[in-house]
Structures are given as structure tokens and as C-alpha cells.
CHARMM internal coordinates of N, CA and C (Angstrom, degrees):
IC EDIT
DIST 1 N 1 CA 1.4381
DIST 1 CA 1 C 1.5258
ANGL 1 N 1 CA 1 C 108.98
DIST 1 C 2 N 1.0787
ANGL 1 CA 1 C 2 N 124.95
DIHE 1 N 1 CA 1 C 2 N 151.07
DIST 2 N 2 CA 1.4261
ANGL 1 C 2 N 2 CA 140.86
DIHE 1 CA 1 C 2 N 2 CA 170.35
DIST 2 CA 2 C 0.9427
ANGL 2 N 2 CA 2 C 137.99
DIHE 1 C 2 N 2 CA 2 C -91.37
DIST 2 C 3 N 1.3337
ANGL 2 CA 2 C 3 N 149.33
DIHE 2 N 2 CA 2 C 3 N 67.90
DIST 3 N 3 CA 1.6081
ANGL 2 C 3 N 3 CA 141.78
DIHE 2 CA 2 C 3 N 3 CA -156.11
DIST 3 CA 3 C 1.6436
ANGL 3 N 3 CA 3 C 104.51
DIHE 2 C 3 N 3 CA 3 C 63.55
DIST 3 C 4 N 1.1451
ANGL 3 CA 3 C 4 N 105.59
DIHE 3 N 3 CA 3 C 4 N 41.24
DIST 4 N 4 CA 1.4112
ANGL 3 C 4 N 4 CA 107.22
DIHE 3 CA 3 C 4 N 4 CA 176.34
DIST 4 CA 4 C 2.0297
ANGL 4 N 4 CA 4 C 112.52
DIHE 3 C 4 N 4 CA 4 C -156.14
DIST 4 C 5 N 1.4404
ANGL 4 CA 4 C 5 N 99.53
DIHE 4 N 4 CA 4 C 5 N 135.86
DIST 5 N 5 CA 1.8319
ANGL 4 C 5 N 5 CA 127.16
DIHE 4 CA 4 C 5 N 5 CA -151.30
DIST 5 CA 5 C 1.3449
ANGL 5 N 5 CA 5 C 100.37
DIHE 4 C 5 N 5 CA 5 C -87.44
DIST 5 C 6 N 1.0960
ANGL 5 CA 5 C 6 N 150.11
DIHE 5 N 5 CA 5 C 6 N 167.15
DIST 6 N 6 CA 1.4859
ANGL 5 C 6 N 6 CA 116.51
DIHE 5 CA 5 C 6 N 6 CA 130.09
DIST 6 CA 6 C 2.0715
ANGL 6 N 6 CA 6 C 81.41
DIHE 5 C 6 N 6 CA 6 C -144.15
DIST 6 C 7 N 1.3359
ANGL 6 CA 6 C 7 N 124.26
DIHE 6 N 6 CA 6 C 7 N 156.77
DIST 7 N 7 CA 1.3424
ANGL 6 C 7 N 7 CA 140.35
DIHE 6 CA 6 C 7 N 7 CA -172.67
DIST 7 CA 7 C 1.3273
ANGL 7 N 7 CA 7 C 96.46
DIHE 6 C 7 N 7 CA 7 C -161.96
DIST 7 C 8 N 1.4704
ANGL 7 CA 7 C 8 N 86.67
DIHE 7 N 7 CA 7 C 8 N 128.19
DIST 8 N 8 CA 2.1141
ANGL 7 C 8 N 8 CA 115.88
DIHE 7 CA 7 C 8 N 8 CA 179.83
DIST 8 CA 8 C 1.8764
ANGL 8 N 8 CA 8 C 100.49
DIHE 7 C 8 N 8 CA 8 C -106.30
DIST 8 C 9 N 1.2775
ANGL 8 CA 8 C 9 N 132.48
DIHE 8 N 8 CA 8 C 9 N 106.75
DIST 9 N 9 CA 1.2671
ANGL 8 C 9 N 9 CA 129.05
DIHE 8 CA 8 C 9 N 9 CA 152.95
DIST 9 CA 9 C 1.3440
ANGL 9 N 9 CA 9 C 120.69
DIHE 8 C 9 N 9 CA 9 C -119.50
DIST 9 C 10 N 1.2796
ANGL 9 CA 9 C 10 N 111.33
DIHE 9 N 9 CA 9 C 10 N 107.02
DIST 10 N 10 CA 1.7478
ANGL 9 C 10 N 10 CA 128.91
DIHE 9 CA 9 C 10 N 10 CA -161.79
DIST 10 CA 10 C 2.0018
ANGL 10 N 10 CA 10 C 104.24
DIHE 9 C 10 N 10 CA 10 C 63.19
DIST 10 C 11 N 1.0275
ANGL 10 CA 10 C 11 N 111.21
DIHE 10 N 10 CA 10 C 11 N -116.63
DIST 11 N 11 CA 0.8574
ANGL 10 C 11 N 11 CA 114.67
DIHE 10 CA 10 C 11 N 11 CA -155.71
DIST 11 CA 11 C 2.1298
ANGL 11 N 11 CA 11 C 110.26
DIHE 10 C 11 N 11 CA 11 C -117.77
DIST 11 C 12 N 1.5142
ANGL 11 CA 11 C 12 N 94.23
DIHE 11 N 11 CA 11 C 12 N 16.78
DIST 12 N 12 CA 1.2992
ANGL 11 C 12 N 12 CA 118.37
DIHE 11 CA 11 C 12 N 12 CA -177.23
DIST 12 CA 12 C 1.9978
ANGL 12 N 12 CA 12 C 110.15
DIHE 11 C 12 N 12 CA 12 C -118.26
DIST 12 C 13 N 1.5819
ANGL 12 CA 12 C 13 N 81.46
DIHE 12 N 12 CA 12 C 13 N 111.69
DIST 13 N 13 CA 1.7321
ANGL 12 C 13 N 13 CA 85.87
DIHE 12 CA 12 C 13 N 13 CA 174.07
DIST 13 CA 13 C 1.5762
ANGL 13 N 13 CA 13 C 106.20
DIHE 12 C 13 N 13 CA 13 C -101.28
DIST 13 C 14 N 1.9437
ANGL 13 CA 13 C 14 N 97.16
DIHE 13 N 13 CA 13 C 14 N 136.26
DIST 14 N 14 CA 1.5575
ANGL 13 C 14 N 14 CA 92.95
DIHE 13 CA 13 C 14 N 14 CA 158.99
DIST 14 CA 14 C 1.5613
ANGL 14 N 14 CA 14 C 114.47
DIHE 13 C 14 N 14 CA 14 C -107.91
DIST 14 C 15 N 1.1829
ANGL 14 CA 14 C 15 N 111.99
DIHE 14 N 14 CA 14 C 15 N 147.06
DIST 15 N 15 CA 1.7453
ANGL 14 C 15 N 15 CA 103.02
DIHE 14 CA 14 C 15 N 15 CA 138.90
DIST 15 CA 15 C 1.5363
ANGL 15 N 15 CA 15 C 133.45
DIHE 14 C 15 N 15 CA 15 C -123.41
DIST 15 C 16 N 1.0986
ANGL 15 CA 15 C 16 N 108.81
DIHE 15 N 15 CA 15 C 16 N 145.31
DIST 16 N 16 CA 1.7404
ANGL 15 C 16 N 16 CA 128.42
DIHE 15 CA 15 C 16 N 16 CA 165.37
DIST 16 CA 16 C 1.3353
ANGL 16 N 16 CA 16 C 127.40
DIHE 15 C 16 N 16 CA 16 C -85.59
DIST 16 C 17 N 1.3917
ANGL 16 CA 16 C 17 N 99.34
DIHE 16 N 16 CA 16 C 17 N 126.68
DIST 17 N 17 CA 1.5619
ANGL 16 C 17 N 17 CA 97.60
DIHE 16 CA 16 C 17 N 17 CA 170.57
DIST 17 CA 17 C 1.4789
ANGL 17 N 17 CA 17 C 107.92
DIHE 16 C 17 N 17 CA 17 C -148.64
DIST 17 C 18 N 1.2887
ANGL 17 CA 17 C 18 N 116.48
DIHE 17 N 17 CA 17 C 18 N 109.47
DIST 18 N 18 CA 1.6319
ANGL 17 C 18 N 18 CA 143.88
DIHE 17 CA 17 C 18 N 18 CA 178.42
DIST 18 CA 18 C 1.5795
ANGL 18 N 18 CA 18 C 89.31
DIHE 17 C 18 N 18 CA 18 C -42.55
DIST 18 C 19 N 1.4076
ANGL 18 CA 18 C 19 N 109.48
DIHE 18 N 18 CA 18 C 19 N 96.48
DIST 19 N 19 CA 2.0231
ANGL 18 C 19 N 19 CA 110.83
DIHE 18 CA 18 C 19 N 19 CA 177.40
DIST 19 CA 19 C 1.7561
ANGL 19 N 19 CA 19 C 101.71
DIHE 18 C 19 N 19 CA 19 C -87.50
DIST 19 C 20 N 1.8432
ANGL 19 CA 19 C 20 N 119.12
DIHE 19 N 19 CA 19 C 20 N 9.04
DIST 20 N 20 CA 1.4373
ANGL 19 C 20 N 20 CA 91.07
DIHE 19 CA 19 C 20 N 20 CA 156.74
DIST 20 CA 20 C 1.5392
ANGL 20 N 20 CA 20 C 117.35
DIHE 19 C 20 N 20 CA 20 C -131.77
DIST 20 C 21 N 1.4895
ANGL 20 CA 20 C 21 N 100.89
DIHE 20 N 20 CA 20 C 21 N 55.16
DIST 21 N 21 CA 1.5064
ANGL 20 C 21 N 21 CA 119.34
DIHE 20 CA 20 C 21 N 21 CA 172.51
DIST 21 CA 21 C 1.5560
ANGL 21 N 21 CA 21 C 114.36
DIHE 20 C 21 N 21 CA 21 C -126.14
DIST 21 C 22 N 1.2394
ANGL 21 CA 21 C 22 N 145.20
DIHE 21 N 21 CA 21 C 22 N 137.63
DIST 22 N 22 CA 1.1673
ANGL 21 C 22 N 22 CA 155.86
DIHE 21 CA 21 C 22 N 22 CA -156.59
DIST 22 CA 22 C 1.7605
ANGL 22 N 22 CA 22 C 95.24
DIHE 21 C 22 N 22 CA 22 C -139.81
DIST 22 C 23 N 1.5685
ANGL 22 CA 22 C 23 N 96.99
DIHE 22 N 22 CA 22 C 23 N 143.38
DIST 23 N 23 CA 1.5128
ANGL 22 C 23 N 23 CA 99.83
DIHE 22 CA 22 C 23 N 23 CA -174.25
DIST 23 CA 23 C 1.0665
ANGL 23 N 23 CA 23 C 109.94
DIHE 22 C 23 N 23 CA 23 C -133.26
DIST 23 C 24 N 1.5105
ANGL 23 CA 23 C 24 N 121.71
DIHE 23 N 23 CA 23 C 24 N -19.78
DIST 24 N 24 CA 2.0651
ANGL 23 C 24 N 24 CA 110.75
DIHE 23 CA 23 C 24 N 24 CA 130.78
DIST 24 CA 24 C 1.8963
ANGL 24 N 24 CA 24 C 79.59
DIHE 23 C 24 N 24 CA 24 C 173.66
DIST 24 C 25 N 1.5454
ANGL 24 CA 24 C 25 N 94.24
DIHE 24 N 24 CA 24 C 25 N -146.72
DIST 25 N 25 CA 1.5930
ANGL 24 C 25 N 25 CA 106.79
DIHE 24 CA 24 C 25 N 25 CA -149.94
DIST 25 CA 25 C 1.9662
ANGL 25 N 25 CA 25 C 98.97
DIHE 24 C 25 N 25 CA 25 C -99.52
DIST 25 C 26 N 0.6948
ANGL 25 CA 25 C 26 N 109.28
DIHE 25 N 25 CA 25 C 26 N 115.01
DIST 26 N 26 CA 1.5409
ANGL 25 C 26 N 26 CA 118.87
DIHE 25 CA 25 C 26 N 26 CA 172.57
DIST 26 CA 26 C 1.9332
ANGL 26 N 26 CA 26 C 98.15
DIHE 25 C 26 N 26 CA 26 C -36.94
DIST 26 C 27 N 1.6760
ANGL 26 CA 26 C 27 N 102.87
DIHE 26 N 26 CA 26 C 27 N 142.34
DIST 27 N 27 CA 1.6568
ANGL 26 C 27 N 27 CA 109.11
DIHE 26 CA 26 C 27 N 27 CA 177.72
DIST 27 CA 27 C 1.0952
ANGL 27 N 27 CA 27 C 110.89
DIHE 26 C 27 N 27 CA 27 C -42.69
DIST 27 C 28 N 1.3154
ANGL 27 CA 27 C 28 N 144.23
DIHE 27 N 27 CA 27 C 28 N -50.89
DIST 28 N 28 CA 1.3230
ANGL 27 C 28 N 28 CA 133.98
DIHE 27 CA 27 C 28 N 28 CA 152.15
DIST 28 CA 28 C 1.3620
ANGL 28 N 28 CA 28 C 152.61
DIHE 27 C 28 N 28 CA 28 C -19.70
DIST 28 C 29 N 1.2288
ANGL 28 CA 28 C 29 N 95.91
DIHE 28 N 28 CA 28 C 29 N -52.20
DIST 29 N 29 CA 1.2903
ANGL 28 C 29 N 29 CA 131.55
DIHE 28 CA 28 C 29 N 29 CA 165.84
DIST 29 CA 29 C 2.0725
ANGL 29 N 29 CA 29 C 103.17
DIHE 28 C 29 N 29 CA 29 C 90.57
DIST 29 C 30 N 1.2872
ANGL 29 CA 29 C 30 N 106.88
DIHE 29 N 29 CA 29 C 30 N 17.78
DIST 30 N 30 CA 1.6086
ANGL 29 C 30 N 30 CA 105.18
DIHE 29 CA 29 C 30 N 30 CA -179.34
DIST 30 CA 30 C 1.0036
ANGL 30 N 30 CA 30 C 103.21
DIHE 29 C 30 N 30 CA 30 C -65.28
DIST 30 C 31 N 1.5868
ANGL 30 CA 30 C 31 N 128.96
DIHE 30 N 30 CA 30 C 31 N -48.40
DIST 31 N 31 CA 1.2953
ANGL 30 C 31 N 31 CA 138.48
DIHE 30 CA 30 C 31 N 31 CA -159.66
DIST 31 CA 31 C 1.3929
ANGL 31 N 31 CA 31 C 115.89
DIHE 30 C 31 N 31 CA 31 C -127.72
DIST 31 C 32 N 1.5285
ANGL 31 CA 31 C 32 N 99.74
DIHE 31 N 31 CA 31 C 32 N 151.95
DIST 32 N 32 CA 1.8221
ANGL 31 C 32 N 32 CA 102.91
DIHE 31 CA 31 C 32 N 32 CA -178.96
DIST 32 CA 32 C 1.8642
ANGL 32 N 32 CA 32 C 107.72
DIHE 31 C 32 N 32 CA 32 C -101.75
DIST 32 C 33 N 1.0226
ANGL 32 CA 32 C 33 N 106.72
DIHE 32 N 32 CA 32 C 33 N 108.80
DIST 33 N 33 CA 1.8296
ANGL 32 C 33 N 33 CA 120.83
DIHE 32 CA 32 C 33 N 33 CA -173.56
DIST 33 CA 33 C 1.6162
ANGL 33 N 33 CA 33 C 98.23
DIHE 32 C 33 N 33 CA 33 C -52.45
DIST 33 C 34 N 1.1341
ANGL 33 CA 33 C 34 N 126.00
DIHE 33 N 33 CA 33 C 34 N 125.04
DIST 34 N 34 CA 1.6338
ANGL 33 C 34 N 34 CA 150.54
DIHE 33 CA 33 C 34 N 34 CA 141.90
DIST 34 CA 34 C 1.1838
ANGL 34 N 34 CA 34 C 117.27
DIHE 33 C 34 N 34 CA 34 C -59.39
DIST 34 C 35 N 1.7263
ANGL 34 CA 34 C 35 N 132.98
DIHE 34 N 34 CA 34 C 35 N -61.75
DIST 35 N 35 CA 1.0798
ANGL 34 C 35 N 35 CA 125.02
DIHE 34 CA 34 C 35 N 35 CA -174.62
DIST 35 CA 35 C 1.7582
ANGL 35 N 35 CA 35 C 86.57
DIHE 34 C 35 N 35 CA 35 C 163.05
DIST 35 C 36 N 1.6052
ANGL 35 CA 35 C 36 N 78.90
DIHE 35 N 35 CA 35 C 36 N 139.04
DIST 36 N 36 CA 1.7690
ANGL 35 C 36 N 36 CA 111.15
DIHE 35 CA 35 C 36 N 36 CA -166.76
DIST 36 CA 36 C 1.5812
ANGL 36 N 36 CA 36 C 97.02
DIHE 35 C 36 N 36 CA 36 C -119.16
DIST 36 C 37 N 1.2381
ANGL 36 CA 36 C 37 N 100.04
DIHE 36 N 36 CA 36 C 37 N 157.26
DIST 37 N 37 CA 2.1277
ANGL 36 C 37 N 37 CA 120.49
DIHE 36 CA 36 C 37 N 37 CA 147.45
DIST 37 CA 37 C 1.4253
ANGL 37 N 37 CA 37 C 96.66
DIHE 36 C 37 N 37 CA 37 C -80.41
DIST 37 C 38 N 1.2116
ANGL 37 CA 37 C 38 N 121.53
DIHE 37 N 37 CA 37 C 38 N -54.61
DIST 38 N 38 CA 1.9118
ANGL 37 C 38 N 38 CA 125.09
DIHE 37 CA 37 C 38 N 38 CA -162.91
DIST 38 CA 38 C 1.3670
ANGL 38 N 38 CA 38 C 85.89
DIHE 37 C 38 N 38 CA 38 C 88.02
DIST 38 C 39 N 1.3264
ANGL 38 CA 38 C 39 N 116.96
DIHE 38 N 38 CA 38 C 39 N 68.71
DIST 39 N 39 CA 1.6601
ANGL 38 C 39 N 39 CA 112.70
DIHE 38 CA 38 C 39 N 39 CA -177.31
DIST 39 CA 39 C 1.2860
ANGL 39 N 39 CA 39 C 143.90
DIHE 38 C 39 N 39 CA 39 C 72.54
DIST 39 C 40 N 1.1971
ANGL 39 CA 39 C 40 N 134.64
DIHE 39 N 39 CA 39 C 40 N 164.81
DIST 40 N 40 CA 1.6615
ANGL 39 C 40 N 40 CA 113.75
DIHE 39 CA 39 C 40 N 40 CA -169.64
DIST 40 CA 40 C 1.1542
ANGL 40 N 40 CA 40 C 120.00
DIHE 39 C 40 N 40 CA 40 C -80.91
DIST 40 C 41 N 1.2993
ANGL 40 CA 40 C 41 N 107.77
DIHE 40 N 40 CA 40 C 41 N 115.07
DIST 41 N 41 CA 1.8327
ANGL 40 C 41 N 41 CA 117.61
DIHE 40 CA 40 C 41 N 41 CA 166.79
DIST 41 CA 41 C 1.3851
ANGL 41 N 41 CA 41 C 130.30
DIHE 40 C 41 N 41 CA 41 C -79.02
DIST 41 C 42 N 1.1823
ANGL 41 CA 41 C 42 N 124.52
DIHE 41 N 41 CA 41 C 42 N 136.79
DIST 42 N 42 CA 1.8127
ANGL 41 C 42 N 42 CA 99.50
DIHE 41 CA 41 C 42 N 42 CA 152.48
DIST 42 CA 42 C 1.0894
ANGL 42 N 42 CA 42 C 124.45
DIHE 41 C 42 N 42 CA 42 C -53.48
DIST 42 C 43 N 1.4276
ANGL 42 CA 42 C 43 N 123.32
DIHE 42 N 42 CA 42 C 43 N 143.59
DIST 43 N 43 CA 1.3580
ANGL 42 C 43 N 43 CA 144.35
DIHE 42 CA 42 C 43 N 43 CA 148.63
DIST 43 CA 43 C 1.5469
ANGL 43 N 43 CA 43 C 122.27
DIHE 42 C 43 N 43 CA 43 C -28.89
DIST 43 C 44 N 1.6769
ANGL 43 CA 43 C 44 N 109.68
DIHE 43 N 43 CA 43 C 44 N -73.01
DIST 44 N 44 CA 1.4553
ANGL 43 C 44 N 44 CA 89.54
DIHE 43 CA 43 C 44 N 44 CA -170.92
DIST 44 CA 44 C 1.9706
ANGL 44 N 44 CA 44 C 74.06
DIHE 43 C 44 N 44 CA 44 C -158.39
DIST 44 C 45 N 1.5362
ANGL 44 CA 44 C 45 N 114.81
DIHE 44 N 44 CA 44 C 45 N -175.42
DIST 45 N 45 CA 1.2153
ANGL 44 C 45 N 45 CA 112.42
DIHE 44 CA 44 C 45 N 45 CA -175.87
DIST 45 CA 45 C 1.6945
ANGL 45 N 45 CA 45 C 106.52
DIHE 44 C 45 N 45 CA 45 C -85.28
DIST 45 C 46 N 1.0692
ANGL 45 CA 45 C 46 N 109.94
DIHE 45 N 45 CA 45 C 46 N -27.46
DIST 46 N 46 CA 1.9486
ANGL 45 C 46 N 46 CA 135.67
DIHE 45 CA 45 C 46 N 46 CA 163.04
DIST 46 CA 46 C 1.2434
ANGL 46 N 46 CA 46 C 108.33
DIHE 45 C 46 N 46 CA 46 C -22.23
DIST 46 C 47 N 1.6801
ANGL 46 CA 46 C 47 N 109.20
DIHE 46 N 46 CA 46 C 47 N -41.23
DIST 47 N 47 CA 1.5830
ANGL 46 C 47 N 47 CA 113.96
DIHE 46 CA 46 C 47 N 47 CA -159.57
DIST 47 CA 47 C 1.6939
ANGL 47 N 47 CA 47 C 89.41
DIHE 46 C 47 N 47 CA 47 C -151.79
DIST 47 C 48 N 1.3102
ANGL 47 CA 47 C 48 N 132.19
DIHE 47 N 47 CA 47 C 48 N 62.56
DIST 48 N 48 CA 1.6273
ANGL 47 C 48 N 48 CA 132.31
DIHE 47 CA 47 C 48 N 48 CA 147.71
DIST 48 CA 48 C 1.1853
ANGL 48 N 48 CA 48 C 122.09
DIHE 47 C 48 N 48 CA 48 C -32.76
DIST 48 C 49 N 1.7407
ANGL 48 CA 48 C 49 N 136.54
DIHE 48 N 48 CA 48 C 49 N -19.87
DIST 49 N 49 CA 1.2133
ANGL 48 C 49 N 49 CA 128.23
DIHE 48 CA 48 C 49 N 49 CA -167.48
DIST 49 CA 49 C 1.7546
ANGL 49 N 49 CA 49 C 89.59
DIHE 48 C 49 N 49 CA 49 C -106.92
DIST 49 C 50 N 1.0862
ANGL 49 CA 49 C 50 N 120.39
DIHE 49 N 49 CA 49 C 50 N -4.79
DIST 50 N 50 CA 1.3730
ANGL 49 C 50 N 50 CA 114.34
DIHE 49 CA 49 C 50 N 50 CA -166.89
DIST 50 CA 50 C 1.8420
ANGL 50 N 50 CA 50 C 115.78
DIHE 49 C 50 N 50 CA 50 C -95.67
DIST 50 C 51 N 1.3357
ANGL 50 CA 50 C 51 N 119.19
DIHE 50 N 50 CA 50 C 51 N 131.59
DIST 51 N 51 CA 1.5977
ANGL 50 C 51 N 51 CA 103.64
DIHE 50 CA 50 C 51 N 51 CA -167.23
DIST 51 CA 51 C 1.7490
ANGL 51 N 51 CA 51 C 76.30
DIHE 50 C 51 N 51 CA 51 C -126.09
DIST 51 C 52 N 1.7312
ANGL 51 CA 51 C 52 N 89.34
DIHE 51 N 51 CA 51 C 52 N -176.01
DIST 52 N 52 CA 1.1117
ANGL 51 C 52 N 52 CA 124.21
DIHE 51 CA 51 C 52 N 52 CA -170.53
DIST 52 CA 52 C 1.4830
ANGL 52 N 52 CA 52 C 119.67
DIHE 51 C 52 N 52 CA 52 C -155.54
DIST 52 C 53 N 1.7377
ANGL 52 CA 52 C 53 N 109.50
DIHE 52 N 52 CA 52 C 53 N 123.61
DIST 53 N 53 CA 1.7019
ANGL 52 C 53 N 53 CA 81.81
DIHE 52 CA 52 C 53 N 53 CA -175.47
DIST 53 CA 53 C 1.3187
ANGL 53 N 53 CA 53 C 91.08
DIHE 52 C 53 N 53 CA 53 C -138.64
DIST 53 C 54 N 1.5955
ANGL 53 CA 53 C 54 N 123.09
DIHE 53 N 53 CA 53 C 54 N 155.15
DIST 54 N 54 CA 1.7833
ANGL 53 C 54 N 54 CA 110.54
DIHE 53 CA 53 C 54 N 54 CA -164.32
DIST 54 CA 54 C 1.3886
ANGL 54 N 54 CA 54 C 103.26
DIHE 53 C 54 N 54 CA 54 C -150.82
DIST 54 C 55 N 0.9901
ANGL 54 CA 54 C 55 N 110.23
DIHE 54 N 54 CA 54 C 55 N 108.44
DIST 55 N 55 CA 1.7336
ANGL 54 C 55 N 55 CA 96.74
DIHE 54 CA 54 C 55 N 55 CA 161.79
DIST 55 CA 55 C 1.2172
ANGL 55 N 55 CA 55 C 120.37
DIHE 54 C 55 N 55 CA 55 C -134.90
DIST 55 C 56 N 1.6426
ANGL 55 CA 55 C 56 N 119.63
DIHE 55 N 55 CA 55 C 56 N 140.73
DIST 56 N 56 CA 1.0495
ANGL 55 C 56 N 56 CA 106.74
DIHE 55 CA 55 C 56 N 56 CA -173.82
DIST 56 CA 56 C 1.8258
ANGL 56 N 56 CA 56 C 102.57
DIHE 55 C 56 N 56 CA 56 C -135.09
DIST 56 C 57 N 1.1676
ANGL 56 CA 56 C 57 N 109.87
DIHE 56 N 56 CA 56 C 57 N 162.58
DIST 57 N 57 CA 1.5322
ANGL 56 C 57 N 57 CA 114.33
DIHE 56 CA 56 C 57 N 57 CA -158.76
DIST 57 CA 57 C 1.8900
ANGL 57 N 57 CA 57 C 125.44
DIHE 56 C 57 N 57 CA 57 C -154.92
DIST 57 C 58 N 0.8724
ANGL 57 CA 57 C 58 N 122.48
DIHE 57 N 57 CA 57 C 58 N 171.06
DIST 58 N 58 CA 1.2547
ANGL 57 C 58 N 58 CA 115.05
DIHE 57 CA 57 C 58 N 58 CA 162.19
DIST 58 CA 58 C 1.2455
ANGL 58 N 58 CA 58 C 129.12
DIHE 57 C 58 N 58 CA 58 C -149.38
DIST 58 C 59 N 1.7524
ANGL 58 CA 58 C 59 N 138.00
DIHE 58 N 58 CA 58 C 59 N 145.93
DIST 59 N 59 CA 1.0275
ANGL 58 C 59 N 59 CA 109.46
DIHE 58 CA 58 C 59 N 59 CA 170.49
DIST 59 CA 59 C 1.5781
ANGL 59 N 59 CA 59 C 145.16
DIHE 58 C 59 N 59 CA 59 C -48.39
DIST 59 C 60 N 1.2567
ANGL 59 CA 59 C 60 N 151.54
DIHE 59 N 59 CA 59 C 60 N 123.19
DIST 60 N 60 CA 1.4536
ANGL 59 C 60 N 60 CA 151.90
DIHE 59 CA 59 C 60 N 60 CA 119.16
DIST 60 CA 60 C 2.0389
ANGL 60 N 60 CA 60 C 98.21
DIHE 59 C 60 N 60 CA 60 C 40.60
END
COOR INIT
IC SEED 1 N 1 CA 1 C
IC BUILD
């Protein structure tokens, strides 16, 4: 993951994402990437059936 948290306590997930770090320009180049999964991950081993997928971005 890229500029991106994720924390399991009981049955409550968080995630983080540092909104004043940039981790470069999306393949496109429309948008400048904040912080990705790079696709859906699991969560934690607690919950194997459980994914997560995040991206967050901004326009150029």
C-alpha cells in the first residue's frame, strides 16, 4: 500500500491516508495519486474473506 494505514480493533476498521503527501501522477496523468491499496487487499488475518480497496486522488 502507499500512503495508506489500515487498523482492525474488534470489529472496527480504520484507514489513514497522510492528505499532504502525493505519491506521483496517476498512468494517465489526469490526476495526482494521494494514496492507494494497489488493489484489494485483505484486512488483517482475523478476517481473510474481508478485502479492501482505496484510492484516493486529486485533480492535476
Amino acid at each position: 500500500m502507499k500512503n495508506v494505514k489500515t487498523s482492525v480493533d474488534g470489529d472496527i476498521l480504520t484507514i489513514t491516508v497522510d492528505l499532504s503527501q502525493e505519491v506521483g501522477p496517476s498512468s494517465s496523468g489526469k490526476t495526482i495519486i494521494i494514496g492507494s491499496s494497489m488493489g484489494n487487499k485483505p484486512i488483517d488475518r482475523k478476517h481473510p474473506d474481508v478485502r479492501v480497496g482505496v484510492n484516493v486522488y486529486k485533480k492535476v
